[in-house]
PAVOZA-920809 format. One line per 2 residues: number of its first residue (from 1); for each residue x, y, z of C-alpha. Coordinates in steps of 0.25 Angstrom, whole numbers, plus 5000, padded with zeros to 4 digits. Layout:
NUM) X:Y:Z; ...
***
This chain:
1) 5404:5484:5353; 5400:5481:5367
3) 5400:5490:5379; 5413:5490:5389
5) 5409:5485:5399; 5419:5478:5411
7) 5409:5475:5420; 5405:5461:5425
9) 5393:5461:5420; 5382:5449:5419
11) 5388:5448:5405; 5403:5448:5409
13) 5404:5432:5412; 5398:5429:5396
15) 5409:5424:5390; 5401:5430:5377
17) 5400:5443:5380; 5415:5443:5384
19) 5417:5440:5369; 5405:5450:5363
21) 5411:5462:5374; 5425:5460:5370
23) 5431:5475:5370; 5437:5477:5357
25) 5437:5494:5354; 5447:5505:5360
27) 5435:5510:5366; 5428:5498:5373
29) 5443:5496:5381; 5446:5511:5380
31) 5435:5509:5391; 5440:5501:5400
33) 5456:5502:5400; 5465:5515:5397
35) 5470:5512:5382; 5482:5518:5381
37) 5486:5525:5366; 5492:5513:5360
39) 5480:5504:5365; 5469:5514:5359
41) 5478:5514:5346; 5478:5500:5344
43) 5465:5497:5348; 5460:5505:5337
45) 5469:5498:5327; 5457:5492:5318
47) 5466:5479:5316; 5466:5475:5330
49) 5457:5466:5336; 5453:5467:5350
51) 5443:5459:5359; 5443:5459:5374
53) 5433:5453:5384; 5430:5463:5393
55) 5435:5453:5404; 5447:5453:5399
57) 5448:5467:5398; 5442:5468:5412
59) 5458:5463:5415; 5464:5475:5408
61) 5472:5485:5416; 5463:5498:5412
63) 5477:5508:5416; 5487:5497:5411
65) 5491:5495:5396; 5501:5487:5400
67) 5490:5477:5408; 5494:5463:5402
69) 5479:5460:5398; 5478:5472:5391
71) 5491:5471:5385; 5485:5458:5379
73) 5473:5463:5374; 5473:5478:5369
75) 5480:5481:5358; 5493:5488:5355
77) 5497:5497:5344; 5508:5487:5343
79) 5501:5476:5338; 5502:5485:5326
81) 5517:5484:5323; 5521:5476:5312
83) 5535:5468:5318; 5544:5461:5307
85) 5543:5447:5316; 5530:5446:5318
87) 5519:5439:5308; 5503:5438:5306
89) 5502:5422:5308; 5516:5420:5315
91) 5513:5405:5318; 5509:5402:5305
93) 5495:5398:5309; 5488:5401:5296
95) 5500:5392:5289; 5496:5381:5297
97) 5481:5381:5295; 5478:5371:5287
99) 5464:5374:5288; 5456:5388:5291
101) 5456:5389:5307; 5467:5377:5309
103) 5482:5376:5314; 5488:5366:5312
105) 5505:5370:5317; 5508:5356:5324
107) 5507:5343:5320; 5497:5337:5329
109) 5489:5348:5331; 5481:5359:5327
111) 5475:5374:5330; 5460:5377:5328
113) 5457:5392:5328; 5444:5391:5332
115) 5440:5406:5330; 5446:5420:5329
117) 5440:5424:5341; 5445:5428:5356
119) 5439:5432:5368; 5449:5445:5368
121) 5460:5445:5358; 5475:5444:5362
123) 5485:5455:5356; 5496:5444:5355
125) 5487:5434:5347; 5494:5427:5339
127) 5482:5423:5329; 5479:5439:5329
129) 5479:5440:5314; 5465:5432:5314
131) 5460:5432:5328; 5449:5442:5330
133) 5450:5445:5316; 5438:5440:5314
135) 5429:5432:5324; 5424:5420:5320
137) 5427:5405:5325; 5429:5392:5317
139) 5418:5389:5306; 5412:5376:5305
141) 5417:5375:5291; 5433:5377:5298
143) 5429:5369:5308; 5429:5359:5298
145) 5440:5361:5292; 5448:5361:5303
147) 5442:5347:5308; 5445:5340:5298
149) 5459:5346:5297; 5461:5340:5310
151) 5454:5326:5307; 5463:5324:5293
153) 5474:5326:5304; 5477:5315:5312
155) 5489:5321:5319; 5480:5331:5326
157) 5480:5328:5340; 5478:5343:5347
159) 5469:5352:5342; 5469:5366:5348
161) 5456:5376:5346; 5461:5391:5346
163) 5456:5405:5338; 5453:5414:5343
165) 5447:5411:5357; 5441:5396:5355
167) 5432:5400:5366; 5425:5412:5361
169) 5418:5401:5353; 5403:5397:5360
171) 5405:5384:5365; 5397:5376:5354
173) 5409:5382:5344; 5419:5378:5352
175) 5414:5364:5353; 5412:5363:5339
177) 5426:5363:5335; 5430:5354:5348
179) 5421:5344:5345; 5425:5343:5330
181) 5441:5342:5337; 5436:5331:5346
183) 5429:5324:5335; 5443:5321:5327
185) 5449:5308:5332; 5463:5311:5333
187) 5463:5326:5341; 5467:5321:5355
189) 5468:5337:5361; 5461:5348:5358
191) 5464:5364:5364; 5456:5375:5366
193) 5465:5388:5365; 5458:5401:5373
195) 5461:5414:5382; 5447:5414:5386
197) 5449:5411:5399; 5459:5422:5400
199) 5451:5431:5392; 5436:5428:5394
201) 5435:5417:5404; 5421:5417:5405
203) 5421:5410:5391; 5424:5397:5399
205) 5410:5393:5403; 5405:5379:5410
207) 5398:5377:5396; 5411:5380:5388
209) 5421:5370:5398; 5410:5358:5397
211) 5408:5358:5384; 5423:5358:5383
213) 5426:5347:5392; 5419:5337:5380
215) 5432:5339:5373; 5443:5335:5382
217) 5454:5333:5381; 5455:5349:5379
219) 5464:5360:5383; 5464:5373:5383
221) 5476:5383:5380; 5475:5398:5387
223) 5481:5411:5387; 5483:5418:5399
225) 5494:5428:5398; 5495:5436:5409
227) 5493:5432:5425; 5481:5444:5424
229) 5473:5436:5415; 5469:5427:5426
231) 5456:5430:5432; 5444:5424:5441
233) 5438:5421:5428; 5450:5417:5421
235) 5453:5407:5433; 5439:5403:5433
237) 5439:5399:5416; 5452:5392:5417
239) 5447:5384:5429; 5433:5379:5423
241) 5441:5375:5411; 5451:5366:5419
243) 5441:5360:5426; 5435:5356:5414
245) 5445:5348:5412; 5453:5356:5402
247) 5468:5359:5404; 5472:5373:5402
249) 5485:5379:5396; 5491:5394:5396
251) 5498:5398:5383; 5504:5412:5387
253) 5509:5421:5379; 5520:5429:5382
255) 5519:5443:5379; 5527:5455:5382
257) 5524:5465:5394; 5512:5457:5399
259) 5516:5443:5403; 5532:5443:5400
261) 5536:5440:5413; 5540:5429:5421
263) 5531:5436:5434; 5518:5435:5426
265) 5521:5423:5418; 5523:5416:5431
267) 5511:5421:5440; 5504:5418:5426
269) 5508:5402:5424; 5504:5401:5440
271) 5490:5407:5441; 5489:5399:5426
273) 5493:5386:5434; 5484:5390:5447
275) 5472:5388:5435; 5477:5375:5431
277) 5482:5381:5417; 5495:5376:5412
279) 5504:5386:5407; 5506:5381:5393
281) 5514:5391:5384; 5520:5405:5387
283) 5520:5409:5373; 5531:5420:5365
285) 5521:5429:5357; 5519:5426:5343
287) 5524:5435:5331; 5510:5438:5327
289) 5510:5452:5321; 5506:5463:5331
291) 5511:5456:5344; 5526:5459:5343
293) 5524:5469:5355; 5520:5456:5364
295) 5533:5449:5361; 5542:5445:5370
297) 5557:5439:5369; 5558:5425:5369
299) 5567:5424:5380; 5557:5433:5390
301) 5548:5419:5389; 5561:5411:5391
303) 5564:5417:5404; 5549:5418:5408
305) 5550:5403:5406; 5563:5402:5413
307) 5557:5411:5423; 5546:5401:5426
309) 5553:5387:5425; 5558:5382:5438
311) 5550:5394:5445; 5538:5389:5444
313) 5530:5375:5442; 5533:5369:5429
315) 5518:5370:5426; 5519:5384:5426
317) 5530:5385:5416; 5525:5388:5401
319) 5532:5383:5388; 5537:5397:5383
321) 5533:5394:5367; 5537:5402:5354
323) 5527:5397:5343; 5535:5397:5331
325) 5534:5409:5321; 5528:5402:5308
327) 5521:5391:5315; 5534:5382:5320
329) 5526:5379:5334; 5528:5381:5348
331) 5541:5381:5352; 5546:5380:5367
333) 5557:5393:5372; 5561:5387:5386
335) 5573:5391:5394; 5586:5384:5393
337) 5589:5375:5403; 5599:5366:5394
339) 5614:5371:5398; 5620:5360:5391
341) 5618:5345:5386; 5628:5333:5382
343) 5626:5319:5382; 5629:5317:5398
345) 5622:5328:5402; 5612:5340:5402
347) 5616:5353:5409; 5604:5361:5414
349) 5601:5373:5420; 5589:5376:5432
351) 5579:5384:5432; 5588:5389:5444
353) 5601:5391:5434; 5607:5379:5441
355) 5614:5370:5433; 5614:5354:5433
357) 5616:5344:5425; 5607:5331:5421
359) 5615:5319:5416; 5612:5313:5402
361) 5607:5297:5402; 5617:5287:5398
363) 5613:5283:5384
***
């Protein structure tokens, strides 16, 4: 295992040794933040994978356990507990996958998981059955496969690239697989999904944002849970990647005790937006196994929502999504602003509580 070591070092700004430091032992963090019990427990479960960059662990709260990156990162004895509700693969991913390393849940587009690697490992990842289990990216011989799945399907449209991390792939990897994607007629979108701004920004070099600008158009989806997560560095990747050319989307997840509130969520969406990064998705936890304690009720995310429309821009108002247990898809949960509806008029309720009325058309 590599030294602790937290000081910004010549080496600190290598996206690589971000990856190859990664803290991963109860000794290694044990140096640099006060475990409590449960958190030296759980992170001597031998089932548990854990990988942190020491920059992200540089934003840990060494006397807090309930700091909201922390929370995020190090393990609880929790994740242990078998729950009645909760399942391995609670979206059905494997039962969509056509071919190894390929998702295909909608009809006009697909997922890629890329590889099974991050730059630190989530606790409430929802692929945490294979993720980290063991590290690897996409084979040439899946690679194939998963092209030419793609090209025998013409009603493929959107292609999104996830894992894993996409970008703890080297640049030639990553290029690789968009350049096969790019090849095939009838993709029009392709997506890159990644925390690695949020987790190891560094990873977004100038070699990494012109080699993706070849594959326009391209997006790319993040994760930025928490209003802490966003640094200098942070800011700094998130920009490069904009100016670039490539839009940026939030996808965050809502999870009980670090980001459950309408105060954080809303100083989130706004320093989000001051980065030109739309807020895409507040997501309700999966029922993957071991995440139960992260779970909040469906309607906290309703009121957060409800808590944001008409307070704030519309650009800064999320779509709060349950993805479907057993793989049904996203499906919108929004507050109810429908009093009432007949023919000659609709009955609506303000973001105010006001009530007025909007007159049907003639037909």
């Amino acid at each position: 295992m590599p030294a602790v070591c937290l000081c910004r070092s010549d080496q600190w700004g290598d996206w690589r040794w971000q990856l190859r430091s990664r803290l991963r032992t109860k000794e290694q963090l044990g140096a640099i933040i006060d475990l409590t019990p449960e958190e030296e427990h759980a992170l001597s479960h031998p089932c548990f994978v854990v990988g942190i960059t020491p920059y992200f662990a540089s934003l840990m709260d060494r006397a807090d356990p309930n700091c909201p990156i922390r929370r995020q990162v190090i393990p609880l004895a929790a994740e242990a507990l078998g729950q009645g509700v909760t399942m391995a693969d609670p979206l059905n991913e494997d039962g969509l996958s056509p071919v190894p390393r390929l998702i295909h849940r909608y009809p006009d587009r697909v997922v890629i998981l890329a590889t099974e690697t991050c730059h630190t490992y989530c606790r409430h990842c929802t692929r945490r059955r294979r993720v980290g289990m063991a590290e690897r990216g996409l084979t040439r011989a899946e690679l194939e496969g998963v092209t030419a799945y793609i090209a025998n399907h013409p009603e493929i449209r959107d292609v999104l690239i996830s894992g894993g991390d996409p970008l703890t792939l080297a640049n030639c990897q990553l290029e690789r697989i968009l350049a096969r994607i790019r090849a095939i007629p009838h993709v029009e979108i392709v997506r890159i999904g990644t925390r690695a701004p949020v987790t190891n920004p560094y990873r977004i070099t100038p070699d990494l944002t012109a080699m993706l600008r070849k594959y326009h158009p391209l997006w790319i989806n993040l994760q930025f849970n928490h209003p802490k997560e966003i640094t200098e560095e942070s800011a700094r990747a998130c920009t490069a990647l904009v100016d670039a050319g490539i839009p940026l989307g939030n996808q965050t997840v809502l999870l009980r005790g670090i980001n459950d509130s309408t105060t954080v969520q809303k100083q989130l969406v706004h320093e989000l937006l001051k980065l030109r990064i739309r807020p895409y998705y507040l997501y309700q936890c999966d029922l993957a196994e071991g995440i139960d304690h992260f779970r909040t009720p469906v309607a906290r995310g309703i009121e957060i929502i409800e808590n944001l429309r008409g307070h704030t821009s519309g650009l800064a108002v999320p779509t709060f999504v349950i993805d479907a247990p057993g793989g049904g898809g996203k499906i919108p949960v929004s507050p109810q602003y429908v009093v009432s509806q007949t023919p000659e008029k609709v009955v609506l309720r303000t973001y105010e509580g006001k009530i007025v009325e909007y007159p049907e058309p003639r037909l």
